[in-house]
MOPAC internal coordinates of N, CA, C and O (Angstrom, degrees):
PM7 1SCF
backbone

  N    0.0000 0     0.00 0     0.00 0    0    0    0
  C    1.4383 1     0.00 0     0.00 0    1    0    0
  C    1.5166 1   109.31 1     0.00 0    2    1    0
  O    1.2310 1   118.27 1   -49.73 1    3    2    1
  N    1.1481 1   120.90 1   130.27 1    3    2    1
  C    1.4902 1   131.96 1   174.38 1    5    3    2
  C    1.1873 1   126.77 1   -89.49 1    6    5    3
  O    1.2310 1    96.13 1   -74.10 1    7    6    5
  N    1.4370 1   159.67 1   105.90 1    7    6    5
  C    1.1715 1   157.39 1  -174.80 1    9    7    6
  C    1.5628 1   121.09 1   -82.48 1   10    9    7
  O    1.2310 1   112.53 1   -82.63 1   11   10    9
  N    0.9698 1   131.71 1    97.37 1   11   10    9
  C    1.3946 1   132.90 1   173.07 1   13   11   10
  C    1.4356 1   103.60 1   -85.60 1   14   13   11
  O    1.2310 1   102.73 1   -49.11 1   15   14   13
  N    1.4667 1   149.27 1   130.89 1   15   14   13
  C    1.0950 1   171.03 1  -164.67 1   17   15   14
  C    1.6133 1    91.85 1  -124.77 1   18   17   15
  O    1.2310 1   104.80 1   138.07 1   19   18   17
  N    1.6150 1   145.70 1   -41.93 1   19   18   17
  C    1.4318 1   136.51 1  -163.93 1   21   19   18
  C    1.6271 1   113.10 1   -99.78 1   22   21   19
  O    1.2310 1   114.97 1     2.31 1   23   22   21
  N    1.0049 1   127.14 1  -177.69 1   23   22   21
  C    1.4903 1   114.75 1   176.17 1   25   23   22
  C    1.3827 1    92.21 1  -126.36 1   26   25   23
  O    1.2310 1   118.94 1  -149.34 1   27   26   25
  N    1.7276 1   119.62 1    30.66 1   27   26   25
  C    1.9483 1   108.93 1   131.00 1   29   27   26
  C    0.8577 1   113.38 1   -60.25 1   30   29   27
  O    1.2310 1   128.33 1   -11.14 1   31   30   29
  N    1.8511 1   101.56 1   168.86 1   31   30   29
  C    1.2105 1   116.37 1  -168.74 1   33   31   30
  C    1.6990 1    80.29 1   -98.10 1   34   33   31
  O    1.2310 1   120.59 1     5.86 1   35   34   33
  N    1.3781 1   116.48 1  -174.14 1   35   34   33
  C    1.2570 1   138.62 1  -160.09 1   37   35   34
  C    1.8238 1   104.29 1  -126.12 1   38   37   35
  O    1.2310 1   130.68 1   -56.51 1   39   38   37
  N    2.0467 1    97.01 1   123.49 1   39   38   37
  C    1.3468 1   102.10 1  -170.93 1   41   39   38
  C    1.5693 1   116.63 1   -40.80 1   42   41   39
  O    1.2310 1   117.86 1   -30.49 1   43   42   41
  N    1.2454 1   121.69 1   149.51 1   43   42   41
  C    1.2290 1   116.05 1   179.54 1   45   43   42
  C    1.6857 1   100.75 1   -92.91 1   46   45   43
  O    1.2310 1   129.89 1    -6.90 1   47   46   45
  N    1.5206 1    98.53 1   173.10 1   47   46   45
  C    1.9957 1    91.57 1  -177.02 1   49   47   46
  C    1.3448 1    99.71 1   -92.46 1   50   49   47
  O    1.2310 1   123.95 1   164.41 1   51   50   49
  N    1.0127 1   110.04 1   -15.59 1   51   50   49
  C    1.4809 1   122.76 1  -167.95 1   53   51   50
  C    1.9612 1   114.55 1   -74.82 1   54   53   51
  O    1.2310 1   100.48 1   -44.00 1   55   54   53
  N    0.7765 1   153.00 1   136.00 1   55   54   53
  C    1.4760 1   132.45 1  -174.79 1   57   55   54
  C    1.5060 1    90.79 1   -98.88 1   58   57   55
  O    1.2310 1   124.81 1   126.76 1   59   58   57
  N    1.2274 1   108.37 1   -53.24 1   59   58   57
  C    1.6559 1   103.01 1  -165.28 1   61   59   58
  C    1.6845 1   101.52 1   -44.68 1   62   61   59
  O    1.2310 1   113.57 1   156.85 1   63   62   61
  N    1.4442 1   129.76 1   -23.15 1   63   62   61
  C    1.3589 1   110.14 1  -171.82 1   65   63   62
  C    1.2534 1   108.96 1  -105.04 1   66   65   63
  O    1.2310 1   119.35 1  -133.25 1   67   66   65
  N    1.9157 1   118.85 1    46.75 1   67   66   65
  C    0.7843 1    84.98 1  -179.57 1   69   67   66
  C    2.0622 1    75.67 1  -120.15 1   70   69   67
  O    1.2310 1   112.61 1   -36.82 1   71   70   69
  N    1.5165 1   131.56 1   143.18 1   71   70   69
  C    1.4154 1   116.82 1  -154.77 1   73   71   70
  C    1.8044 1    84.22 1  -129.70 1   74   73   71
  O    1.2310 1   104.10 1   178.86 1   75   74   73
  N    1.0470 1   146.92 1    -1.14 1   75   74   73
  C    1.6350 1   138.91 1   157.76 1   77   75   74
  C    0.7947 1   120.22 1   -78.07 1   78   77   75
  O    1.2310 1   111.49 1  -172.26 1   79   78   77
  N    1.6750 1   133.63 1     7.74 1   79   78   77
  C    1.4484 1   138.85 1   168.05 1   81   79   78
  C    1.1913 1    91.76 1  -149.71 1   82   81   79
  O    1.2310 1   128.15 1   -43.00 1   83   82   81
  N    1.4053 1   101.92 1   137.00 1   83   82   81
  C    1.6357 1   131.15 1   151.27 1   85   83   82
  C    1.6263 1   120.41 1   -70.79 1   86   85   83
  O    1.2310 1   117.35 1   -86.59 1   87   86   85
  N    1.1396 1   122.65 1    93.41 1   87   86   85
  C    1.3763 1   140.91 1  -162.25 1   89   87   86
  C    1.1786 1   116.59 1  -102.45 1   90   89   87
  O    1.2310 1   116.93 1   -63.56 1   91   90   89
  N    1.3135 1   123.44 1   116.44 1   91   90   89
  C    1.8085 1   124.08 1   171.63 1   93   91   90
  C    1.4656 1   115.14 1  -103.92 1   94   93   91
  O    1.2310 1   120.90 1   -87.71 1   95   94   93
  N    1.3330 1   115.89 1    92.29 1   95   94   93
  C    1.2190 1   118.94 1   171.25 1   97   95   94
  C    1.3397 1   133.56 1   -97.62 1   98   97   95
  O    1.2310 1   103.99 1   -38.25 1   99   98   97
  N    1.1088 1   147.10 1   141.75 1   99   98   97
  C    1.1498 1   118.28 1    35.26 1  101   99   98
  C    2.1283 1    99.24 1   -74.81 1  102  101   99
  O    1.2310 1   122.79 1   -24.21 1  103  102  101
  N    1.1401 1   112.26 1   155.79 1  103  102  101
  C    1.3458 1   117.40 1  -177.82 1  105  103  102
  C    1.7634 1   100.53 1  -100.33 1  106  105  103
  O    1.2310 1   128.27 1   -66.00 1  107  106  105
  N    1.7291 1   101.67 1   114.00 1  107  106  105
  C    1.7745 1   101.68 1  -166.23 1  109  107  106
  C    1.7079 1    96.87 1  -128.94 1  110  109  107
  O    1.2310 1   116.89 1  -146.39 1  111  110  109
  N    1.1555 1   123.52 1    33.61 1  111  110  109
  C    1.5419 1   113.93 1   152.97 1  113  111  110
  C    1.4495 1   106.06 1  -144.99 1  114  113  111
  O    1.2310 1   110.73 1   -44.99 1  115  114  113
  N    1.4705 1   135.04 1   135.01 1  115  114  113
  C    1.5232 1   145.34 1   128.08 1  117  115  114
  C    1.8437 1   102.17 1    27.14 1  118  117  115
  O    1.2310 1   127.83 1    94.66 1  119  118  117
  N    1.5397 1   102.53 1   -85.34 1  119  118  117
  C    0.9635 1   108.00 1  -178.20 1  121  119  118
  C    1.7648 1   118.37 1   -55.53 1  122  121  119
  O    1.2310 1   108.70 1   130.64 1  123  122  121
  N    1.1984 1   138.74 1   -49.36 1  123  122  121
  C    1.2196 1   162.92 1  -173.60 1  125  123  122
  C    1.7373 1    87.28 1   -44.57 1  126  125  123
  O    1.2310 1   128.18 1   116.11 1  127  126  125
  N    1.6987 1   101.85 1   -63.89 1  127  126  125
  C    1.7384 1    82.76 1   174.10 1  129  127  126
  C    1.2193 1   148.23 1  -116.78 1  130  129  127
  O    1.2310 1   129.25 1  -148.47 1  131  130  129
  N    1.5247 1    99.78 1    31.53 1  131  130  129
  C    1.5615 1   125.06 1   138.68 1  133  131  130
  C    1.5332 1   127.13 1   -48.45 1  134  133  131
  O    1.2310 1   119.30 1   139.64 1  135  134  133
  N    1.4643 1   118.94 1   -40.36 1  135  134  133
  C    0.9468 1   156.14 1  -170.14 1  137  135  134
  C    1.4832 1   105.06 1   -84.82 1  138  137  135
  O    1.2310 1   109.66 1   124.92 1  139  138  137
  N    1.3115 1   136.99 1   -55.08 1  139  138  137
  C    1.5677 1   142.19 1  -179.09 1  141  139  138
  C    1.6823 1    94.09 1   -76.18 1  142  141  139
  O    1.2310 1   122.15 1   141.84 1  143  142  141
  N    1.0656 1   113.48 1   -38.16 1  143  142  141
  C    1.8682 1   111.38 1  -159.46 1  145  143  142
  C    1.8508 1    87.56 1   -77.92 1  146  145  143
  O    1.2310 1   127.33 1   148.74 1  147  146  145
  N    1.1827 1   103.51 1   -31.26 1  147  146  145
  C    1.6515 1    89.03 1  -178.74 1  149  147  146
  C    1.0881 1   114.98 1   -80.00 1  150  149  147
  O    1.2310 1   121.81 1   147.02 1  151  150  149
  N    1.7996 1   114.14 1   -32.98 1  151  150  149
  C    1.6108 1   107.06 1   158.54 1  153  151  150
  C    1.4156 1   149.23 1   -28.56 1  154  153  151
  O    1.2310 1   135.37 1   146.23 1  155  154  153
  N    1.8613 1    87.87 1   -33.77 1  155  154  153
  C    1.4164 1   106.11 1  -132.80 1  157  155  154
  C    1.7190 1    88.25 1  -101.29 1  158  157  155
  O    1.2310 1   119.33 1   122.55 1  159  158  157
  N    1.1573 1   118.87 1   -57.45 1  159  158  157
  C    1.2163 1   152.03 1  -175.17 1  161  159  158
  C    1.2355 1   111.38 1   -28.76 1  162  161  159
  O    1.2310 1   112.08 1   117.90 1  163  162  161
  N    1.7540 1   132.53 1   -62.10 1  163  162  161
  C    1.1764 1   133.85 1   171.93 1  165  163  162
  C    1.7955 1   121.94 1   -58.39 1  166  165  163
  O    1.2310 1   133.43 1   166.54 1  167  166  165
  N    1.6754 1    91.64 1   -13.46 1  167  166  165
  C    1.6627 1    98.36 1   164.14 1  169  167  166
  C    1.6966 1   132.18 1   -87.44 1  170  169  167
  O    1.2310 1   133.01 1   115.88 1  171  170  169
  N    1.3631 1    92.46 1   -64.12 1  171  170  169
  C    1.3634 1   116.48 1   177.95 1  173  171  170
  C    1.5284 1   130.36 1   -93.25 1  174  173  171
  O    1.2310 1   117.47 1   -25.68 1  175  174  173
  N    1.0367 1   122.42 1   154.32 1  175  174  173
  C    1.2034 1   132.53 1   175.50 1  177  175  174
  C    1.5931 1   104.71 1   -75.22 1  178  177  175
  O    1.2310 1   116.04 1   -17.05 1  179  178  177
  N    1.3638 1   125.12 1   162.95 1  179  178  177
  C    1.6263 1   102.03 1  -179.60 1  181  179  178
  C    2.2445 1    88.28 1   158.16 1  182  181  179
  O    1.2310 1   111.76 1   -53.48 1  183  182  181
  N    1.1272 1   133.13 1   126.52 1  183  182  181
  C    1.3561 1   151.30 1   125.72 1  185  183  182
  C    1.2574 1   120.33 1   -36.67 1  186  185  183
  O    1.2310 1   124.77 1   103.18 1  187  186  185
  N    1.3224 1   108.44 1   -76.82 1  187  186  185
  C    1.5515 1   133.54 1   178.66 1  189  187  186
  C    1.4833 1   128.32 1  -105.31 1  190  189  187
  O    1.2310 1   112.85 1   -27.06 1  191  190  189
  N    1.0622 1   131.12 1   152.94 1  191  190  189
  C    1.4890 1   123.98 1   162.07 1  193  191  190
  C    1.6029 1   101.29 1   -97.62 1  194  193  191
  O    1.2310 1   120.26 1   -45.84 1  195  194  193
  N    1.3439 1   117.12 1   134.16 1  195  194  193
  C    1.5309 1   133.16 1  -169.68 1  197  195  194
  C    1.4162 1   109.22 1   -52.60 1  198  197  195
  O    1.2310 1   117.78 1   -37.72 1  199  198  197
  N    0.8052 1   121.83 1   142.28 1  199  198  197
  C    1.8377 1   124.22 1  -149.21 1  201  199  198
  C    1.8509 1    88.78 1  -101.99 1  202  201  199
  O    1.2310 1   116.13 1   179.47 1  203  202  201
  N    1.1781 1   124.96 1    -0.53 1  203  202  201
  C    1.0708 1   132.56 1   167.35 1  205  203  202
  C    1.6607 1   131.04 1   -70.32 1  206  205  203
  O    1.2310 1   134.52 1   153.27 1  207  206  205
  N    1.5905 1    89.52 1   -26.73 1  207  206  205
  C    1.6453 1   115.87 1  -163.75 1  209  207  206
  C    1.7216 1    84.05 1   -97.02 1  210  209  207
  O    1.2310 1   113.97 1   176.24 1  211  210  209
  N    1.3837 1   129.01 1    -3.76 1  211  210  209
  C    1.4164 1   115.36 1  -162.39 1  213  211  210
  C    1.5213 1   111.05 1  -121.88 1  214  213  211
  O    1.2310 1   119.37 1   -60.23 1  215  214  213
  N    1.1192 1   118.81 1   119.77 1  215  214  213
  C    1.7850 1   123.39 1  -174.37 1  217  215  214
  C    1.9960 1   105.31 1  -132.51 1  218  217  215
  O    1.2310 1   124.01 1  -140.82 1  219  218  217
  N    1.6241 1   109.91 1    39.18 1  219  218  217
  C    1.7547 1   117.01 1   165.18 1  221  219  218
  C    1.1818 1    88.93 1   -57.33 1  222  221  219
  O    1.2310 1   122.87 1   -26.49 1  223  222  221
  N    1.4192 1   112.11 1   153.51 1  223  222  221
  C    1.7986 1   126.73 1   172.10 1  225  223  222
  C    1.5863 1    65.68 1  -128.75 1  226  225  223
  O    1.2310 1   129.72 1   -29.83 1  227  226  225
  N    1.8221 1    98.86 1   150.17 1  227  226  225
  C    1.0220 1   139.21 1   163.61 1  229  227  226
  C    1.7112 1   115.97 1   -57.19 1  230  229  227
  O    1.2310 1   129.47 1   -54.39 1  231  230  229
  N    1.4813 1    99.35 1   125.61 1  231  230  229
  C    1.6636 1   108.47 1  -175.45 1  233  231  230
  C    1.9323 1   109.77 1    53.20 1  234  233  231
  O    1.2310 1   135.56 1  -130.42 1  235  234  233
  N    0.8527 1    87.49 1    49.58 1  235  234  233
  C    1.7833 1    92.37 1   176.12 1  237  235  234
  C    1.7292 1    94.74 1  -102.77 1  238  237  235
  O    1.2310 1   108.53 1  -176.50 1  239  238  237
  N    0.7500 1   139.06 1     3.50 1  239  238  237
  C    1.8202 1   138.41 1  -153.95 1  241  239  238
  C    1.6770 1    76.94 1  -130.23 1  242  241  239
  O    1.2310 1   103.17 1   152.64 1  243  242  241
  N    0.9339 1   148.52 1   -27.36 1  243  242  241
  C    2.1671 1   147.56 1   178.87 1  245  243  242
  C    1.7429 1    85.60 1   -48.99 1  246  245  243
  O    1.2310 1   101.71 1   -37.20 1  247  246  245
  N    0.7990 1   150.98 1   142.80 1  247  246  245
  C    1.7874 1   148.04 1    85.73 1  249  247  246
  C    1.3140 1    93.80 1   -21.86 1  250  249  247
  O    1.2310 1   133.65 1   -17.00 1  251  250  249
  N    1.2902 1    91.21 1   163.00 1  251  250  249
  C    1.5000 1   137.74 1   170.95 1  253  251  250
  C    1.6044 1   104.73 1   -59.09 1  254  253  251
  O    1.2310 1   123.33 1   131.91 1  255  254  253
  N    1.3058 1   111.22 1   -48.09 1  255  254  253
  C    1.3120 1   106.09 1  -148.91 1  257  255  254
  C    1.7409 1    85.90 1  -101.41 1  258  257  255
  O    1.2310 1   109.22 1   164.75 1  259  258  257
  N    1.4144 1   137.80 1   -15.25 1  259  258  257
  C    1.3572 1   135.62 1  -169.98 1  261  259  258
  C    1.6817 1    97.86 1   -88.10 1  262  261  259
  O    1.2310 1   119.31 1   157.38 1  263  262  261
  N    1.6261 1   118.91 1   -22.62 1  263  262  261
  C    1.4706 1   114.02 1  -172.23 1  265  263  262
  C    2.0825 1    73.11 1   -89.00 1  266  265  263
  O    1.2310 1   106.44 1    87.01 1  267  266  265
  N    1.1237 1   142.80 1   -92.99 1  267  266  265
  C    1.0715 1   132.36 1  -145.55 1  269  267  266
  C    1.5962 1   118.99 1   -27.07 1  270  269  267
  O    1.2310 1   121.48 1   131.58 1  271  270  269
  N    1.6797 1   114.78 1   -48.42 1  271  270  269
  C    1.4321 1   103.15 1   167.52 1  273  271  270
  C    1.5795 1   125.14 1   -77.43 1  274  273  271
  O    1.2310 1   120.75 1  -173.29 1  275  274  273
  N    1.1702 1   116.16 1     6.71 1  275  274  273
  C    1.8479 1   123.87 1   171.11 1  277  275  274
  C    1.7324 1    85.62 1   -77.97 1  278  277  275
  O    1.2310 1   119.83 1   130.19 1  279  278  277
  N    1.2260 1   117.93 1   -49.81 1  279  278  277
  C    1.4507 1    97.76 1  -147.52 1  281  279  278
  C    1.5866 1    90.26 1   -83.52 1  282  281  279
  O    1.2310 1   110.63 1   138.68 1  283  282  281
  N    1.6275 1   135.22 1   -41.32 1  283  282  281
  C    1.3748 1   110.16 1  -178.72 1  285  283  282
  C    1.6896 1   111.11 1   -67.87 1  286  285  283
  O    1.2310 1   113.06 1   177.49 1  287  286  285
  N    1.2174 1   130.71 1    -2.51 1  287  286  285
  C    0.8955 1   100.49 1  -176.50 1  289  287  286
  C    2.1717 1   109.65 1   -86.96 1  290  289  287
  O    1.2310 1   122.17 1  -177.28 1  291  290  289
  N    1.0247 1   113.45 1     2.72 1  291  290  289
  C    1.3898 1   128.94 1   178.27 1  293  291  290
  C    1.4936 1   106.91 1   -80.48 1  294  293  291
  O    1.2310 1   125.51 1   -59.47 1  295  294  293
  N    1.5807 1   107.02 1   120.53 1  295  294  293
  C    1.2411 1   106.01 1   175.42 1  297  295  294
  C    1.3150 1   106.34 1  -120.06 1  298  297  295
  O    1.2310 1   119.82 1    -8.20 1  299  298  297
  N    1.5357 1   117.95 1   171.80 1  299  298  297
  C    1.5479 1   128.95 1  -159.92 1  301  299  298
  C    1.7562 1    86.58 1   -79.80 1  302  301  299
  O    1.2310 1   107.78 1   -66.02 1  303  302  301
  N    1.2108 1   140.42 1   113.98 1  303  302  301
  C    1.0945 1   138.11 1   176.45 1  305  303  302
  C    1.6816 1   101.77 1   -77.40 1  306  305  303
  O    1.2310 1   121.34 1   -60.31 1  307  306  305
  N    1.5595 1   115.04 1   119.69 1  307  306  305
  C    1.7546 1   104.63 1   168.70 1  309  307  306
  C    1.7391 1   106.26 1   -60.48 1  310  309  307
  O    1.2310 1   134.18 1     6.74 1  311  310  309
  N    1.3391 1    90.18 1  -173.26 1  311  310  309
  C    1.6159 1   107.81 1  -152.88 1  313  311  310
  C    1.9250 1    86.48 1  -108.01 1  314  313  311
  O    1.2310 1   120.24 1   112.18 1  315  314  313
  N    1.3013 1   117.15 1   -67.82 1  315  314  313
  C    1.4602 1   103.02 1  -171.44 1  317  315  314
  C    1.1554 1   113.87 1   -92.37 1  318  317  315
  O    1.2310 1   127.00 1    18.99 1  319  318  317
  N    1.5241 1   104.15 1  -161.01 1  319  318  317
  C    1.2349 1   108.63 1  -166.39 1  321  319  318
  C    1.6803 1   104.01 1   -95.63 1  322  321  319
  O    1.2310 1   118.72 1   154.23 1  323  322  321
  N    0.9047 1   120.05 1   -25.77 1  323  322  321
  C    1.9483 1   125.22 1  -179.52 1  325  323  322
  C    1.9113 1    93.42 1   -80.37 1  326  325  323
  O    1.2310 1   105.24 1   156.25 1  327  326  325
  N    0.8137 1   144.93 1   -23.75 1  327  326  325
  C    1.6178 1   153.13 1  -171.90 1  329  327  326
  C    1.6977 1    98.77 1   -77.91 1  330  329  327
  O    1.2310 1   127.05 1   130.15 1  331  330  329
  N    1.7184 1   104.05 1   -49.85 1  331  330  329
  C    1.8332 1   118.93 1   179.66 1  333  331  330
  C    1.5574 1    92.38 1   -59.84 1  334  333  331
  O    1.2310 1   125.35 1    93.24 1  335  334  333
  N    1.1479 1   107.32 1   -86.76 1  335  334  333
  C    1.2618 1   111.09 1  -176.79 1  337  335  334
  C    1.8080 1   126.54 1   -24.75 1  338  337  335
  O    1.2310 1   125.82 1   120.25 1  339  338  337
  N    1.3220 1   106.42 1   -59.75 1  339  338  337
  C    1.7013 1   109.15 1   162.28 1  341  339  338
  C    1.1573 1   112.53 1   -39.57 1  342  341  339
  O    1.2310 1   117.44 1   117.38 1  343  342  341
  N    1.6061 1   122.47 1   -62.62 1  343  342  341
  C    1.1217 1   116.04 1  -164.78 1  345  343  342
  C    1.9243 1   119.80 1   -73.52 1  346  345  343
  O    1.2310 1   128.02 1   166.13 1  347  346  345
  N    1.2763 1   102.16 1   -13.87 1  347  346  345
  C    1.4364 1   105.47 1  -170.75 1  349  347  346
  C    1.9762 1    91.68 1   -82.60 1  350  349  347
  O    1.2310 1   122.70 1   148.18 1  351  350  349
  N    1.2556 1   112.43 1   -31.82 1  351  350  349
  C    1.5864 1   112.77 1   179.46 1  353  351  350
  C    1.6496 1   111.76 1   -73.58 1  354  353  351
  O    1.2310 1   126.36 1   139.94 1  355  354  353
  N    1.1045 1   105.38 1   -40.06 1  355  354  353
  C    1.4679 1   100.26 1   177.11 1  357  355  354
  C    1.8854 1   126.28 1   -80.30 1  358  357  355
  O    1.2310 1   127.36 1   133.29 1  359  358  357
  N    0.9321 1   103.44 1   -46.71 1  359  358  357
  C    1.7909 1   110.56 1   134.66 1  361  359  358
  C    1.6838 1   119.53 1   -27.53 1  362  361  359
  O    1.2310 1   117.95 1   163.16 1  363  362  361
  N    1.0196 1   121.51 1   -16.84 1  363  362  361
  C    1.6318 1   122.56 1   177.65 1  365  363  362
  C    1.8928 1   103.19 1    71.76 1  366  365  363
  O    1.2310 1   118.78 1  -167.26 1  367  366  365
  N    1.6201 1   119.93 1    12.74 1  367  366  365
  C    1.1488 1   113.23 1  -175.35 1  369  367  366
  C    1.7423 1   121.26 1   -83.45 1  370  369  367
  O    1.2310 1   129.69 1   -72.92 1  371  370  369
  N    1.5597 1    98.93 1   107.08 1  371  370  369
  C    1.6020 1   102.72 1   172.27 1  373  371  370
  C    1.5931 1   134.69 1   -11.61 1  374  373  371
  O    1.2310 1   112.89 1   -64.66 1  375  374  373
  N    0.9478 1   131.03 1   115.34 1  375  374  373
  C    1.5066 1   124.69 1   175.31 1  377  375  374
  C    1.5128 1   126.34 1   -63.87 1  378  377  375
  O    1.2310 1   132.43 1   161.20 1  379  378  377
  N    1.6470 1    93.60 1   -18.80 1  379  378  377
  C    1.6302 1   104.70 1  -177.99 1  381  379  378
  C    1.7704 1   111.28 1   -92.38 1  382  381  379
  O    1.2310 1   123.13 1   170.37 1  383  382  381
  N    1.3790 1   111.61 1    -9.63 1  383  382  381
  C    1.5971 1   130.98 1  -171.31 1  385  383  382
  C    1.5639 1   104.61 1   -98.24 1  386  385  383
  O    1.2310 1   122.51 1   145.33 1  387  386  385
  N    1.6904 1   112.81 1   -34.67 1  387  386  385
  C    1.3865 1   117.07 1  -179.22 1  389  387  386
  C    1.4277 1   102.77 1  -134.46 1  390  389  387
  O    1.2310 1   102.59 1   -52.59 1  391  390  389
  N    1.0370 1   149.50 1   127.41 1  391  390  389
  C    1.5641 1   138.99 1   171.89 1  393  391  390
  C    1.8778 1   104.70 1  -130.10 1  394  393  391
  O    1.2310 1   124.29 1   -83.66 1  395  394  393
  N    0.8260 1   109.38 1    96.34 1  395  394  393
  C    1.7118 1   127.49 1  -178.74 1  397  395  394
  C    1.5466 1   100.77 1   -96.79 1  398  397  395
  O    1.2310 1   120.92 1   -50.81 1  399  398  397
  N    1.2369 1   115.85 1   129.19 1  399  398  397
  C    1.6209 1   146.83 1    -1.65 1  401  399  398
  C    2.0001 1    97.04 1   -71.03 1  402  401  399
  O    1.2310 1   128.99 1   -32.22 1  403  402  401
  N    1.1849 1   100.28 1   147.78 1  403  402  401
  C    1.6131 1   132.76 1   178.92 1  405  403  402
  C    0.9748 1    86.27 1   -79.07 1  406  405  403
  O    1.2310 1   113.74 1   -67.11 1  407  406  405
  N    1.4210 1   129.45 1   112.89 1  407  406  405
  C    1.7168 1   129.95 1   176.42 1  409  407  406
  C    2.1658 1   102.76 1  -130.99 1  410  409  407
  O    1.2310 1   133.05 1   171.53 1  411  410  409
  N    1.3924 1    92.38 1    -8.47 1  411  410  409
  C    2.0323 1    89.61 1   170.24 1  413  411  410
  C    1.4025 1   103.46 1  -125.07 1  414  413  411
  O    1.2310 1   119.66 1   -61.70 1  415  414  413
  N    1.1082 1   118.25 1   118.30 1  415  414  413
  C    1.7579 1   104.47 1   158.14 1  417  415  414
  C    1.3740 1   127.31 1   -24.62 1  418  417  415
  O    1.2310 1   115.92 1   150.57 1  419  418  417
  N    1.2618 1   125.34 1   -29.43 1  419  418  417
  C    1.5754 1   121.23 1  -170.71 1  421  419  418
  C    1.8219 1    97.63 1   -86.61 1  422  421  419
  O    1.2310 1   116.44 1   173.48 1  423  422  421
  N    1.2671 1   124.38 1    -6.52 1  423  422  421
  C    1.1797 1   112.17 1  -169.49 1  425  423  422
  C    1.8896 1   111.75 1   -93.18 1  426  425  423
  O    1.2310 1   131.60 1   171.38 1  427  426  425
  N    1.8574 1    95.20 1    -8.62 1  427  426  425
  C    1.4653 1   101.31 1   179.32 1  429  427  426
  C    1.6895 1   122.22 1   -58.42 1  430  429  427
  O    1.2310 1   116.84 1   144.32 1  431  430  429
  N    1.4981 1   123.62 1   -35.68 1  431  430  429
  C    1.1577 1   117.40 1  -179.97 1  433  431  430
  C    1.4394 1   104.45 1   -67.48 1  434  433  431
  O    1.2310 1   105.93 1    85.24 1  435  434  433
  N    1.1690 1   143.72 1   -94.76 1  435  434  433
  C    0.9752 1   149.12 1  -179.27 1  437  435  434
  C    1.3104 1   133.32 1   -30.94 1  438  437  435
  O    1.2310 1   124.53 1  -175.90 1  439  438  437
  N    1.4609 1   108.92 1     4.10 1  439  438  437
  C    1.4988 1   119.87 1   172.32 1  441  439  438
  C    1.5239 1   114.49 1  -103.54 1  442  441  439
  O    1.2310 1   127.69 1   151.39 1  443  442  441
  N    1.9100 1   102.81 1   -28.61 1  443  442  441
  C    1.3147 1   106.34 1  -150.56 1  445  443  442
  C    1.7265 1    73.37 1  -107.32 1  446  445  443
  O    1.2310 1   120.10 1   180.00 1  447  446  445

């Protein structure tokens, strides 16, 4: 059961029926349906926009240059715990700034 609370009418599934907005679907950026939902909204009744009308591919909104620093910022994490440790010593990283193995709860923020 659906509840309408407004006396809009209710999105259609259909896009073509919908004729008070000029609509480009499939809708394939973030912004694109920010933009229709604000369209849409002062008309219709509506939760969702129909997941039909929607073709975003994942991380398409990254630049070039925002995926390049995601990926340097990823490092080969070692596997044990004497490997963590090496690497946090050879790195020049403080023992009092990082101290591995996590042996108090209060030491989790500030480690991780």
């Amino acid at each position: 059961m659906t509840v309408n609370p407004t006396e809009k009418p209710e999105l259609p599934w259909d896009p073509r029926d919908v004729k008070e907005v000029n609509l480009t679907i499939p809708i394939t950026s973030t912004g694109q349906l920010v933009e229709v939902m604000k369209s849409l909204r002062p008309l219709y009744y509506f939760h969702q926009i129909p997941e039909t009308w929607i073709e975003i591919k994942r991380n398409q909104n990254l630049s070039e240059e925002a995926e390049k620093n995601q990926k340097e910022m990823k490092i080969d994490m070692p596997e044990s715990l004497e490997e963590v440790q090496s690497y946090l010593k050879s790195n020049s990283i403080d023992k009092d700034l990082i101290d591995i193995p996590i042996t108090q709860h209060k030491q989790v923020k500030n480690t991780i």
